[in-house]
C-alpha positions as CSV (number, residue, x, y, z in Angstrom):
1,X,53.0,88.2,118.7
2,X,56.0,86.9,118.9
3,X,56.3,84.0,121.6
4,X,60.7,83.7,121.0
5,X,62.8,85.3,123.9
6,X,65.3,87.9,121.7
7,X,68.5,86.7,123.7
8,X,68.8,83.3,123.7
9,X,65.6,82.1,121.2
10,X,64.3,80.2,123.2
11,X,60.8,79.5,121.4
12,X,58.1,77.5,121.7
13,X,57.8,73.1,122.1
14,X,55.5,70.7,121.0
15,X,54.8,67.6,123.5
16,X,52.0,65.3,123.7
17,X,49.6,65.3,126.6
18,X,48.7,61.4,127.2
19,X,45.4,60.4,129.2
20,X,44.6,57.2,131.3
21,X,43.7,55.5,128.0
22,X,47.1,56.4,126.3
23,X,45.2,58.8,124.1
24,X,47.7,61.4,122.6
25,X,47.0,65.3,122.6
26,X,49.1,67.8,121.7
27,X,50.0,70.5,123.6
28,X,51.9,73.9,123.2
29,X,55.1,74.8,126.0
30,X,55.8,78.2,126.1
31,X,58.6,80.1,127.2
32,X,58.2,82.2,130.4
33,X,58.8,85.5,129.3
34,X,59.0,88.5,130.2
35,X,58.8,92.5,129.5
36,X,62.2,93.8,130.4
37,X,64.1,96.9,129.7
38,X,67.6,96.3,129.1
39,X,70.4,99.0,127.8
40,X,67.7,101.6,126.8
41,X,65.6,98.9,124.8
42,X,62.3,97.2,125.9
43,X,62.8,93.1,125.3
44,X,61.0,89.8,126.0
45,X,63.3,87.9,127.8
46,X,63.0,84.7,129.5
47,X,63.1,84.3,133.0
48,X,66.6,82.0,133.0
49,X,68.2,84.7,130.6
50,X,66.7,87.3,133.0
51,X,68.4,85.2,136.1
52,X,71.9,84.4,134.2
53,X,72.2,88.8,133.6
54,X,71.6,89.1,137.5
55,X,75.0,87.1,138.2
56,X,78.3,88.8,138.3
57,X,80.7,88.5,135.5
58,X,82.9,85.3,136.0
59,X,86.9,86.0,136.3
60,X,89.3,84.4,134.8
């Protein structure tokens, strides 16, 4: 399972949760993707890509 967004690649980051103490965890932040169908062809996409496709094309 893929967890990449196949426009932009946006992927997966690594942080560290930190308790009262100052104890370090890691922890996993993914992406918010989602099932799409653009041009004929089912995608993940993430929700910002998803937005930005939603605008009109700027002019020059």
């Amino acid at each position: 399972m893929s967890r990449r967004c196949e426009m932009c690649g946006k992927g997966v980051l690594t942080a560290a949760s930190r308790s009262h103490s100052n104890i370090q965890t890691k922890k996993r932040r993914f992406p918010n993707l989602q099932n799409k169908v653009i041009d004929g062809k089912k995608m993940k996409v993430c929700t910002s890509c998803i937005k930005t496709l939603s605008k009109p094309p700027r002019r020059k």
